[in-house]
N, C-alpha and C positions, 0 to 999 in steps of 0.2 A: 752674220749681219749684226751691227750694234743698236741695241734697242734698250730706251733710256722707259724705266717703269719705277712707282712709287713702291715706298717699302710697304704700304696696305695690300698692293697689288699682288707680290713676289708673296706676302703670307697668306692671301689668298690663294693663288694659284703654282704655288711652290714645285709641285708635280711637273705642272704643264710645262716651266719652266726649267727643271732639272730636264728634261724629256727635250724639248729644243738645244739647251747646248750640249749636252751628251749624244743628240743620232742629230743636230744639224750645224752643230757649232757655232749656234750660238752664241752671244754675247751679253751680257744686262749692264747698265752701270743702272743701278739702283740707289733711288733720291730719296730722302727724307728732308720734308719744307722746301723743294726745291732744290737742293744741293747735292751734287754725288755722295755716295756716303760710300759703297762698295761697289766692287764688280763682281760678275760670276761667269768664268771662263771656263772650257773645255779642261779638263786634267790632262789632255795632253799639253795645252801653252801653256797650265801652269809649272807642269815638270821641264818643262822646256826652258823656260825664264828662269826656272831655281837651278835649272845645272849650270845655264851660263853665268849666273849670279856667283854662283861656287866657285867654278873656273876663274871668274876674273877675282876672287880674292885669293883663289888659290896661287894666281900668279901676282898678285899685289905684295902678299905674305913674301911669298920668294925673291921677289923684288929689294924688299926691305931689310929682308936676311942678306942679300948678295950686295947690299947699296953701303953698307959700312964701311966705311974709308974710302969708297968711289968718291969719283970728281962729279961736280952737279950735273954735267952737260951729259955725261954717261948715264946718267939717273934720268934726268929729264927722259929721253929716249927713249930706255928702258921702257919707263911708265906708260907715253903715247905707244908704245909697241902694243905695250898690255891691252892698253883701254880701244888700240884699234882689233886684236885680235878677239879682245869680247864681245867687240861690235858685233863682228862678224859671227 
């Protein structure tokens, strides 16, 4: 569940709060004056988000290496390939 709390709040109750999204998976975007300032997600979304993050420059990198002397329209393609397989 996403639950929006002040940064007084999260330094108050910091425990209570590790404790919910670690055993409930929990969510916080945590505000200062009103404004997001951070989130604080389970370690498993966030290792989740940084492998596909990796993946898709891993396959950007390759992209870019494999695109020298390509014609653009093979490139173009290329690229949506990538950015739909990181989607995914």
């Amino acid at each position: 569940m996403l639950k929006k709390v002040s940064a007084i709040k999260v330094r108050q109750n910091l425990g209570e709060v590790m404790n919910e999204v670690a055993l409930k998976s929990d969510e916080y975007i945590v505000e200062r004056a009103g404004k997001p300032l951070v989130a604080i997600i389970p370690i498993e979304k966030y290792l989740s988000m940084k492998r596909e993050r990796d993946e898709f420059f891993r396959m950007y990198e390759a992209l870019q290496t494999g695109a020298a002397g390509g014609d653009e329209e093979s490139i173009d393609r290329d690229i949506k390939e990538a950015v739909k397989a990181a989607r995914r």
